[in-house]
C-alpha positions in Angstrom: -69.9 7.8 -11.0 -71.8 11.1 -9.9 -74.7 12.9 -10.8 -74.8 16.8 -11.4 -77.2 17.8 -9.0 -78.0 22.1 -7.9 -79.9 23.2 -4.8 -81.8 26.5 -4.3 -79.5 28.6 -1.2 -82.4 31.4 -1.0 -82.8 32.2 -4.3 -79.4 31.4 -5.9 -78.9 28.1 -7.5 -75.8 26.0 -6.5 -74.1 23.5 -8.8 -72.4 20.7 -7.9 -72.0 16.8 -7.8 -73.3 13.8 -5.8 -71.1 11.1 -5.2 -73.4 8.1 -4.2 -71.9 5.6 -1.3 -70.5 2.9 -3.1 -71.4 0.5 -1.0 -74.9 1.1 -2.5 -76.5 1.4 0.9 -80.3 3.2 0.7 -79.3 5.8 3.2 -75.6 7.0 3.5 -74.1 9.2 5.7 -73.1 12.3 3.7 -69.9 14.9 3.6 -70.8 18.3 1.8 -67.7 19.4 0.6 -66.4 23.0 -1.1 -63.3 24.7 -2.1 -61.5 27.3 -0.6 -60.5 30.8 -2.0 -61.1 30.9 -5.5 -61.0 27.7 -6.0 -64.0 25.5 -8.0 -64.9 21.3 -7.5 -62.3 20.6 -9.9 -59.2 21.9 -8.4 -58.5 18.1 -6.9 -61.3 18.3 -4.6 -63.0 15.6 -6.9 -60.8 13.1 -5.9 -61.3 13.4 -2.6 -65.1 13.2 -3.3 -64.1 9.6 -5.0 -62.3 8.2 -2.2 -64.8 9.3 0.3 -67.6 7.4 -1.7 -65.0 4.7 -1.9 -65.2 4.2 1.6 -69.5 4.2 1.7 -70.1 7.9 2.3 -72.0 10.0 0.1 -70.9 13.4 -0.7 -72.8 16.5 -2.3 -69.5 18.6 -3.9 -70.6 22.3 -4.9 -68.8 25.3 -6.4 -69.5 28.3 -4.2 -71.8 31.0 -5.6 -70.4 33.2 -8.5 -67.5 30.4 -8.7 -67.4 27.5 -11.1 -71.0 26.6 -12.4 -72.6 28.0 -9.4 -74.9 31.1 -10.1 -74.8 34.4 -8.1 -77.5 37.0 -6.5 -79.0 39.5 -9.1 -76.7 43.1 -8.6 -73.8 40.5 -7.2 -70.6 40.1 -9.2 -69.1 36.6 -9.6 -65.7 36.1 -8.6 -66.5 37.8 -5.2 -65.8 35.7 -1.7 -68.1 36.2 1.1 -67.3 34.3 4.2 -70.9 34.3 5.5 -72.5 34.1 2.4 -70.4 30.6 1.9 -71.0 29.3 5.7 -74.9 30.0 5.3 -74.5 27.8 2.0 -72.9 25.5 3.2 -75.9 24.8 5.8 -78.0 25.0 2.8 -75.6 22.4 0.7 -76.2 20.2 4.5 -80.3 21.1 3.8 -80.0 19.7 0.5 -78.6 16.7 1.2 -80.8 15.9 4.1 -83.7 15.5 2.1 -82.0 13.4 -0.5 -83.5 9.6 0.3 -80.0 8.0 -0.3 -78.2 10.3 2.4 -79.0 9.4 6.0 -80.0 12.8 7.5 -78.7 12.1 10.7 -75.3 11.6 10.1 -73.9 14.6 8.0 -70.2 15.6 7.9 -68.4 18.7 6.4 -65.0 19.0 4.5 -63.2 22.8 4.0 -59.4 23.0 2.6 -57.7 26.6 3.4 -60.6 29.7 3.4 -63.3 26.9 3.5 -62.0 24.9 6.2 -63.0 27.9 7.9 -66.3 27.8 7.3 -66.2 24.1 7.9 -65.2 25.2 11.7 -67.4 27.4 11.9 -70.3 25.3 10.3 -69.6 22.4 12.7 -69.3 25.1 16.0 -72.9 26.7 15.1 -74.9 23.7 13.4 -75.5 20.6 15.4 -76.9 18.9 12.2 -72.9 18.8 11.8 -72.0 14.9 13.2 -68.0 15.2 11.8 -65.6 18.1 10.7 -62.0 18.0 8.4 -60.4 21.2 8.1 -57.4 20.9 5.5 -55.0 23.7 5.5 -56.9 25.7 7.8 -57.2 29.7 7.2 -57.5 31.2 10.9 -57.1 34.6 11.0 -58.2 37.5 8.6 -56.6 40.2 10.3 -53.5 38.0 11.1 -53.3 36.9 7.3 -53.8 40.7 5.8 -51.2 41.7 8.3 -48.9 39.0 6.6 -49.9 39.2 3.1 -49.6 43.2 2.9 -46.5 45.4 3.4 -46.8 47.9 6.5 -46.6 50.6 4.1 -48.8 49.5 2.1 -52.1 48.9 4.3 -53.1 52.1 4.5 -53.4 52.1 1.1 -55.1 49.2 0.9 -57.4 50.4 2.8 -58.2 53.4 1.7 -58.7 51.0 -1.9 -61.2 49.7 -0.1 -63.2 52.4 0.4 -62.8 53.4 -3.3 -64.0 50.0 -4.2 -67.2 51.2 -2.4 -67.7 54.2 -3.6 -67.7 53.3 -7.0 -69.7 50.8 -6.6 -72.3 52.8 -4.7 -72.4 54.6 -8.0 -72.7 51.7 -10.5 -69.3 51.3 -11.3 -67.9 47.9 -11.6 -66.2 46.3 -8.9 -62.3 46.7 -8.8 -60.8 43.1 -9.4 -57.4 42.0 -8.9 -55.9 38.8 -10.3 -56.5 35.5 -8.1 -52.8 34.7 -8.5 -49.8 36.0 -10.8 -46.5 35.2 -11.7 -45.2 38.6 -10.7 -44.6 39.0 -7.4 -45.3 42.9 -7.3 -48.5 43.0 -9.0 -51.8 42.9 -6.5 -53.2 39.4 -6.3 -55.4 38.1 -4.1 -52.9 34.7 -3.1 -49.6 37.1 -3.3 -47.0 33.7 -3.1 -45.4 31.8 -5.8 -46.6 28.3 -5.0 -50.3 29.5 -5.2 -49.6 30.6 -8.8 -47.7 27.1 -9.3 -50.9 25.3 -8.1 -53.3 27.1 -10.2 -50.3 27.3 -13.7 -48.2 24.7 -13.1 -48.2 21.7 -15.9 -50.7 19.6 -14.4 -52.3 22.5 -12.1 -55.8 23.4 -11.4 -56.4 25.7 -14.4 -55.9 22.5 -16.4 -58.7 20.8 -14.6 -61.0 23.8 -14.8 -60.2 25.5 -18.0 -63.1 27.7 -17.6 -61.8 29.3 -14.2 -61.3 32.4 -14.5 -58.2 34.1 -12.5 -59.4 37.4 -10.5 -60.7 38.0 -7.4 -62.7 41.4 -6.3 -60.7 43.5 -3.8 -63.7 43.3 -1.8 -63.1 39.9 -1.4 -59.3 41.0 0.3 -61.6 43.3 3.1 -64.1 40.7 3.8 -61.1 38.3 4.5 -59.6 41.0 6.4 -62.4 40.9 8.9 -63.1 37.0 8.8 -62.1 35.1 12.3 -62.6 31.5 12.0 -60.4 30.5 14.3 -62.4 32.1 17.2 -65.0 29.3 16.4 -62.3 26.4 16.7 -63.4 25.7 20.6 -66.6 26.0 19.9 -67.1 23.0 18.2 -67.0 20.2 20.4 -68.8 18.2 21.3 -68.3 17.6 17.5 -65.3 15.3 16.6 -63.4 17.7 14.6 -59.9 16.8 12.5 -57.5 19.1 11.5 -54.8 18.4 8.8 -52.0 20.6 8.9 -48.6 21.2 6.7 -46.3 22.8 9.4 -44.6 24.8 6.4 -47.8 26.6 5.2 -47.3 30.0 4.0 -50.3 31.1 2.9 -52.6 29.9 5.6 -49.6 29.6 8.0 -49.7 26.1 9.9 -48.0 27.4 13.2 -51.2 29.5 13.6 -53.3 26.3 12.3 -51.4 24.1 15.3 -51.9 27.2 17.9 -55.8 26.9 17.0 -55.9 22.9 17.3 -54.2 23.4 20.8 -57.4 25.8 21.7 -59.8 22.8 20.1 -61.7 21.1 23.2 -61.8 16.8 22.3 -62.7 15.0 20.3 -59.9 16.0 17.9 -57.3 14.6 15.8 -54.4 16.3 14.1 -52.7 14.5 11.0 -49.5 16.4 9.5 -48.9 17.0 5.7 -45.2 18.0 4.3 -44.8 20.5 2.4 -46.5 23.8 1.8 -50.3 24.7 1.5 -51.3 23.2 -1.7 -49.1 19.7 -0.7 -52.6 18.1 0.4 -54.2 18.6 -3.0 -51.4 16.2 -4.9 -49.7 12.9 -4.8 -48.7 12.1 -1.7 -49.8 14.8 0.6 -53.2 14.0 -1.4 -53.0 10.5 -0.3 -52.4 11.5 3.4 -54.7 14.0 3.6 -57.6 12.2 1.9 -56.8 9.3 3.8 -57.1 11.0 7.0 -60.4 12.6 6.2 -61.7 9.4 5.0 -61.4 7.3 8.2 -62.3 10.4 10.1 -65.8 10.6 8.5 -66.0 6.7 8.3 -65.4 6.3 12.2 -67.9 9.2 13.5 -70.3 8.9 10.2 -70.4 5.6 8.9 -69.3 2.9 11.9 -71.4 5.5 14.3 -74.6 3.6 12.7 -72.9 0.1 12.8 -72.0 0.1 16.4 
């Protein structure tokens, strides 16, 4: 069970779910949970929301703004990806569920998979309302990851596309777009691998759970990521017990980079290991591992942190 809830983040409405505590307790610790790049509450994120409330947490689940059911800022596109836009909602998501009267506001974790287990780093290094943190398949490095994702020939190019973006838009044109994902591998997408377009197309993928997703991206989107350093946060956030679940064989958000940032983590820390590639911990049994692990993460610093 869940009620559809949304929260004002400074003039934008946000659009989510809250998953009460099961165990029906007046006042529940909380996890405030979103998706990563592109993605909406009902790309398997919902059933992580389930087993956390399971377990006697609350959660408040959201789509990011201009994603899912989630509005966006007058002259803003949708579809668009902000880093710092997201991590400033996601304090406002942690706002919101403070002042709920079933959520204990003193005990308050967050949950990011991929691009938002950045912000969940980040979040938990520069809010101390932040009590636990779960990064699942953690992105680390924007100028690392556009080096990756972009042949050296091509980022000049890119580059310079950038700068077109914004000169059009400077003069009212619409924002250049590129597909979120794409079968072909030499047309411009935003996740340029195979298994991210299995994830989202795949029978049984996340466009079938969200039928109203919509795959494109704006190629601003691409330069913000380009400049977006999560993983400089990562020592930061201690004393705040943080978990990190890795898959060692991630290509899109690659895991040796995820296992070189948990090295730089200060304790308290955990790290819990998913096989297979990035979207293994959204499915069966990488699901079951990873949810698993975030569960008894949140329940020992959130939930038995009251009890003992």
């Amino acid at each position: 069970m869940f009620e559809e809830i949304e929260f004002d983040a400074e003039g934008v409405t946000l659009r989510g779910r809250f998953h009460p505590a099961d165990s029906g307790a007046q006042s529940a610790p909380c996890v405030v949970m979103a998706h990563g790049w592109g993605g909406t509450i009902r790309h398997f994120i919902d059933d992580f929301a389930e087993v956390f409330a399971a377990a006697g947490l609350a959660v408040v689940l959201y789509d990011h703004r201009g994603w899912g059911r989630s509005d966006v800022a007058a002259g803003k596109p949708r579809h668009e990806v902000d880093p710092w836009e997201q991590i400033r909602d996601y304090q406002h998501a942690i706002t919101y569920a403070q002042n709920r009267p079933d959520v204990d506001a003193g005990r308050i974790g967050v949950w990011g998979t991929s691009f938002s287990a950045g912000h969940a780093f980040v979040v938990g290094a520069i809010d101390r309302r932040v009590g636990a943190v779960v990064g699942q398949a953690p992105f680390i490095s924007g100028s690392r990851e556009l080096r990756a994702l972009v042949r050296v020939d091509m980022v000049a190019p890119t580059r310079e596309a950038f700068a077109a973006d914004r000169r059009a838009r400077y003069r009212g044109e619409a924002p250049a777009v590129v597909p979120l994902v794409a079968e072909d591998p030499s047309v411009q997408a935003g996740l340029p691998s195979r298994s991210a377009y299995e994830y989202f197309f795949a029978p049984g993928g996340a466009a079938e759970r969200d039928p109203e997703w919509a795959n494109e991206i704006t190629l601003r989107s691409v330069e913000y990521l380009a400049g977006y350093e999560p993983g400089w946060y990562v020592p930061q956030i201690s004393p705040t017990p943080v978990l990190m679940v890795v898959a060692p064989a991630d290509d899109v958000a690659p895991g040796d980079w995820a296992l070189e940032a948990y090295e730089r983590a200060l304790q308290p820390k955990k790290l819990v290991t998913v096989p297979g590639d990035h979207f293994a911990g959204y499915r069966g049994a990488g699901a079951q591992i990873a949810s698993t692990a975030a569960r008894d993460w949140f329940v020992d610093h959130l939930l038995k942190r009251s009890e003992g």
